[in-house]
C-alpha positions as CSV (number, residue, x, y, z in Angstrom):
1,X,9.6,-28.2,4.5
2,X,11.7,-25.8,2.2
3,X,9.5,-24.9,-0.5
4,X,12.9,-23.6,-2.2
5,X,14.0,-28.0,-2.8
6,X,10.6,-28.8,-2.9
7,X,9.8,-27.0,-6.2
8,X,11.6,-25.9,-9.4
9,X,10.4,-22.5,-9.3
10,X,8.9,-19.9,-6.9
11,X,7.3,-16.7,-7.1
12,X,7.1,-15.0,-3.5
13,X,6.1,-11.4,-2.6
14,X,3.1,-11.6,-5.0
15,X,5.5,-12.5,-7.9
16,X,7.9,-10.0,-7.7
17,X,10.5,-12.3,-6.7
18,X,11.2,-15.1,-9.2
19,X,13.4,-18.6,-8.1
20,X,14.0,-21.5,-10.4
21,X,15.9,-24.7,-8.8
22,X,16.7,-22.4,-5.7
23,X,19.0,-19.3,-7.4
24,X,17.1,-16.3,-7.8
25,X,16.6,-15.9,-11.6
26,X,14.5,-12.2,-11.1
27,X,13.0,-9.3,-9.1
28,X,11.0,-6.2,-9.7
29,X,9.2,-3.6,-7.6
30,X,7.2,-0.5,-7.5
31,X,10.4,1.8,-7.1
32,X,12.2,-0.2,-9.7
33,X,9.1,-0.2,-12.2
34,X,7.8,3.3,-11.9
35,X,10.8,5.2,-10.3
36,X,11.4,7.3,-7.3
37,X,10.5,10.4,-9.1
38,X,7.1,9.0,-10.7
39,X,6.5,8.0,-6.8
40,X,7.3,11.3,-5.5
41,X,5.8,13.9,-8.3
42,X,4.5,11.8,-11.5
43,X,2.0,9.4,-10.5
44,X,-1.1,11.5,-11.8
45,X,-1.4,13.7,-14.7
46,X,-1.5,16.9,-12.3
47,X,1.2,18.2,-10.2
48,X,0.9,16.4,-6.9
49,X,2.9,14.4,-4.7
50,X,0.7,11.0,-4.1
51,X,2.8,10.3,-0.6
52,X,2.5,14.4,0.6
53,X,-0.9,14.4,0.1
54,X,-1.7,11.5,1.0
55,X,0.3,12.3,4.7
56,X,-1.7,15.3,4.4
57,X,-5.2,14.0,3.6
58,X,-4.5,11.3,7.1
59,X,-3.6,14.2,9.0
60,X,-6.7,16.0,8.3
61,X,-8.4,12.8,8.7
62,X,-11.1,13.0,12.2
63,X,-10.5,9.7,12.9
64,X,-10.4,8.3,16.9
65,X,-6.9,7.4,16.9
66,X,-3.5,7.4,14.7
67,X,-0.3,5.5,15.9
68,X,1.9,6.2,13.5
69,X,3.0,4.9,10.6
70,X,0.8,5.8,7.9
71,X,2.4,5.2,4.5
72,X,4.1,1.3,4.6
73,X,6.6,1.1,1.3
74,X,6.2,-2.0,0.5
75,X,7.9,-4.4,-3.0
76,X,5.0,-4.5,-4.9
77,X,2.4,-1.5,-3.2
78,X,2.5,1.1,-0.9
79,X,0.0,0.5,1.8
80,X,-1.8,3.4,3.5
81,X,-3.4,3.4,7.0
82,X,-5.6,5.9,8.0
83,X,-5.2,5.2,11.6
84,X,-1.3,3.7,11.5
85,X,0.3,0.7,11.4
86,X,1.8,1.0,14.5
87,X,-1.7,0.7,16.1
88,X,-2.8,-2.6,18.7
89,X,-5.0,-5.2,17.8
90,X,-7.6,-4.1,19.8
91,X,-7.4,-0.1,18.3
92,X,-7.6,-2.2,14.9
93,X,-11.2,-3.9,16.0
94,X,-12.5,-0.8,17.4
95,X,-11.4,1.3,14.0
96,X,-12.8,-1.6,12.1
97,X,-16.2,-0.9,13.6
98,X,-15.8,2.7,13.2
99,X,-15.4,2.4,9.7
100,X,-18.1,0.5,8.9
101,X,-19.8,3.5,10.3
102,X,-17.7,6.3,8.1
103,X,-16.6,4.5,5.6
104,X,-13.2,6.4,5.9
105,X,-10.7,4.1,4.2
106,X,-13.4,3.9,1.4
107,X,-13.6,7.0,0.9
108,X,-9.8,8.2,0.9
109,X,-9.3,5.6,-1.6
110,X,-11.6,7.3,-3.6
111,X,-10.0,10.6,-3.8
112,X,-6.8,8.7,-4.4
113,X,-8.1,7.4,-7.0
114,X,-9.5,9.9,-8.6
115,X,-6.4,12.6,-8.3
116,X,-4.0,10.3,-9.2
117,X,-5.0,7.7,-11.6
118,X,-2.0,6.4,-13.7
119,X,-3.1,3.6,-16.5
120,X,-0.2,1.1,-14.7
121,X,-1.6,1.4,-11.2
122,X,-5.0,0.7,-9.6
123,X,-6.1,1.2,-6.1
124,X,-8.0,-1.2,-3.7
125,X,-9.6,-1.0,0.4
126,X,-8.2,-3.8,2.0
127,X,-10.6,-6.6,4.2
128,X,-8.7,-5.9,7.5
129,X,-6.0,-4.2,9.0
């Protein structure tokens, strides 16, 4: 099945990428809609970096493991890991218990939220990792 011939359009990566009869008729991102420096320095109404303290707030994290791999760039989000992306499947289970526990990735989006809260971006904890 190519859903590309089956249907006239389609909207993959969560709508960011737009295809009508097959031709790619538009795109857009989070780099492209906010900018690099907005990611770097302006995403909150004070003057921190989101992604340096965001590495910093992991680091400090006391957490059982980290593998790595902690800020994902992705179209449409960034996606943060407390323990890493580069973890197994079986260091994911045991963190998922831990955190039911500590409520870790709770709490860090939390203090995202609340340090840098631009009107055109929201923050969610993800189900599973």
């Amino acid at each position: 099945m190519d859903v590309l011939e089956d249907y006239d359009y389609v909207f993959s990566e969560n709508g960011l990428v737009a295809q009508k009869d097959g031709k790619l008729i538009g795109t857009q991102s989070l780099r492209s809609f906010l900018g690099d420096e907005k990611l770097k320095v302006e995403i909150s109404d004070h003057d921190h970096e989101f992604i340096n303290f965001t590495l910093h707030y992991v680091a400090d994290l006391e957490i059982p493991i980290k593998r790595g791999t902690f800020i994902e760039f992705r179209s449409g989000m960034l996606n943060v890991s407390p323990i890493g992306r580069n973890c197994s499947q079986e260091e994911r289970d045991d963190f998922q218990k831990y955190e039911k526990i500590h409520n870790i990735r709770g709490k860090m989006v939390e203090i995202l939220r609340e340090k840098f809260c631009p009107p055109d971006l929201f923050y969610w904890r993800g189900d599973k990792f």
